[in-house]
C-alpha positions as CSV (number, residue, x, y, z in Angstrom):
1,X,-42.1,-9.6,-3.2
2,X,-39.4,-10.3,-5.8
3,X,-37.5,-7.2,-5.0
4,X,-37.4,-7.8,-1.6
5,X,-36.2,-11.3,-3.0
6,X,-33.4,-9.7,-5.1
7,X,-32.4,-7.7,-2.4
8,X,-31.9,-10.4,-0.1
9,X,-29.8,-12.6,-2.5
10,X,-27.7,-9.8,-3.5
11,X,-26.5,-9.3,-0.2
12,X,-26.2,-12.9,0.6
13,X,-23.9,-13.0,-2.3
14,X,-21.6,-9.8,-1.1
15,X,-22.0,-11.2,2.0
16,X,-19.9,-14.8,0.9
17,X,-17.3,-12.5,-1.2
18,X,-16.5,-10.0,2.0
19,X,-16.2,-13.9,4.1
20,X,-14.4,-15.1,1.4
21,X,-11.6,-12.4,1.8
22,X,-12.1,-12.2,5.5
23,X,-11.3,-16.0,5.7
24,X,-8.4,-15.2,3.3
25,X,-6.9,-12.7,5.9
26,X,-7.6,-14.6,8.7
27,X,-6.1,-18.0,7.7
28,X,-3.4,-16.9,5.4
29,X,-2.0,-13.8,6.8
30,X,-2.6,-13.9,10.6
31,X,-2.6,-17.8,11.6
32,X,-0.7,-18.9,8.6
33,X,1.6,-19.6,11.2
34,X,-0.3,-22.0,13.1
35,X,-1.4,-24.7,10.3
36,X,1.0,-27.1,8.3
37,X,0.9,-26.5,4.7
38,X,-0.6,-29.1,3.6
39,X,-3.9,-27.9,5.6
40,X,-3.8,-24.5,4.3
41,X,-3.3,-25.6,0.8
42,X,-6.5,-27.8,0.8
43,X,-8.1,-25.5,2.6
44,X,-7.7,-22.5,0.1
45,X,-10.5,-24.1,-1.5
46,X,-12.9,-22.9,0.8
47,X,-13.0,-19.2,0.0
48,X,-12.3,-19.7,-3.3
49,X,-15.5,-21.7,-3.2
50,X,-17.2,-18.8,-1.3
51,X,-15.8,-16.2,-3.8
52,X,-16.5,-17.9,-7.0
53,X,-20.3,-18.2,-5.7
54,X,-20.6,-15.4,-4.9
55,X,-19.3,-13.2,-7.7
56,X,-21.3,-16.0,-10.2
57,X,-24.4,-15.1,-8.5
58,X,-23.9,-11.0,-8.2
59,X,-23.4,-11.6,-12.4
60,X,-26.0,-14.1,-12.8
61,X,-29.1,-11.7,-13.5
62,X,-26.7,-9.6,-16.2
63,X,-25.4,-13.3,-18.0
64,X,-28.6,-15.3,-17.2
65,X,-29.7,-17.1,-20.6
66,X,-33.0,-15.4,-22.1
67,X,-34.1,-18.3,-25.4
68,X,-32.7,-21.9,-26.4
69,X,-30.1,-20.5,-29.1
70,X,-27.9,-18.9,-26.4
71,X,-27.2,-21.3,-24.0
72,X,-24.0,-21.9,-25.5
73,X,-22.6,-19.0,-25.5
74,X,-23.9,-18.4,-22.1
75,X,-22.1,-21.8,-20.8
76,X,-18.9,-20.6,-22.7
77,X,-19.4,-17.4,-20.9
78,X,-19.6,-19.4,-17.5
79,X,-16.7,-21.5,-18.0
80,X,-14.2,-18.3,-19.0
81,X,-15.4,-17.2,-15.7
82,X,-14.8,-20.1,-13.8
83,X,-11.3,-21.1,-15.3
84,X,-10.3,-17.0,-15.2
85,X,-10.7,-17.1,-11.2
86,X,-9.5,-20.8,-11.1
87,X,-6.1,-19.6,-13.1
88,X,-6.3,-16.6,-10.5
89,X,-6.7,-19.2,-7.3
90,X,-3.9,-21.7,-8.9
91,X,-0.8,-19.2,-10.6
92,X,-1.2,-15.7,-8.2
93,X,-2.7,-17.0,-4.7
94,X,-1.6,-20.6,-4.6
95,X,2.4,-19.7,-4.6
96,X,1.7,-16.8,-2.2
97,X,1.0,-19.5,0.3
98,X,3.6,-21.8,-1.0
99,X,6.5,-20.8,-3.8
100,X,7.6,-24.3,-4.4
101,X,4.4,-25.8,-4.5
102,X,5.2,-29.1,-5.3
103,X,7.1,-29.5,-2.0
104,X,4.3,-28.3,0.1
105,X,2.4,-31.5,-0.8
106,X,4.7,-33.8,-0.4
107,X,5.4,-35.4,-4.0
């Protein structure tokens, strides 16, 4: 039962990576024409939602905490994961969809 289990979630979690990029492709290569900006700023956050979970569940059973005197290391671990693909979403995909990023939101 828990193989079938770990089967099950580990596609799941491919599954939200491959929508993650297919939502990429979709919104910001083929219909990037046919939203404002502002939309398709805010809404980069979606896949990069859907990626991060993803890719933090595929790594979960290899990082997953095992006694009391690492889960510190494990939650530094975490959080040089997250703020590696956040710097990824923010400084290399972010001015892809807008160069001058300040003047796509308006300030």
């Amino acid at each position: 039962m828990s193989k079938i289990n770990k089967s099950t979630t580990k596609k799941i979690y491919w599954i939200l990576i491959i929508l993650s990029i297919v939502i990429g492709f979709v919104f910001y290569g083929t219909l990037k024409d046919q939203f404002g900006l502002p939309f398709l700023i805010f809404f980069s956050g979606v896949p990069f939602l859907l990626f991060v979970t993803g890719s933090f569940g595929l790594m979960w059973p290899k990082i997953k905490p095992t006694g009391d005197e690492v889960y510190i290391s494990h939650a530094l671990l975490i959080g040089l994961l997250f703020i590696v693909l956040f710097f990824i979403h923010v400084w290399i995909i972010l001015p892809r969809i807008c160069p001058d990023f300040g003047a796509c939101l308006g300030v």
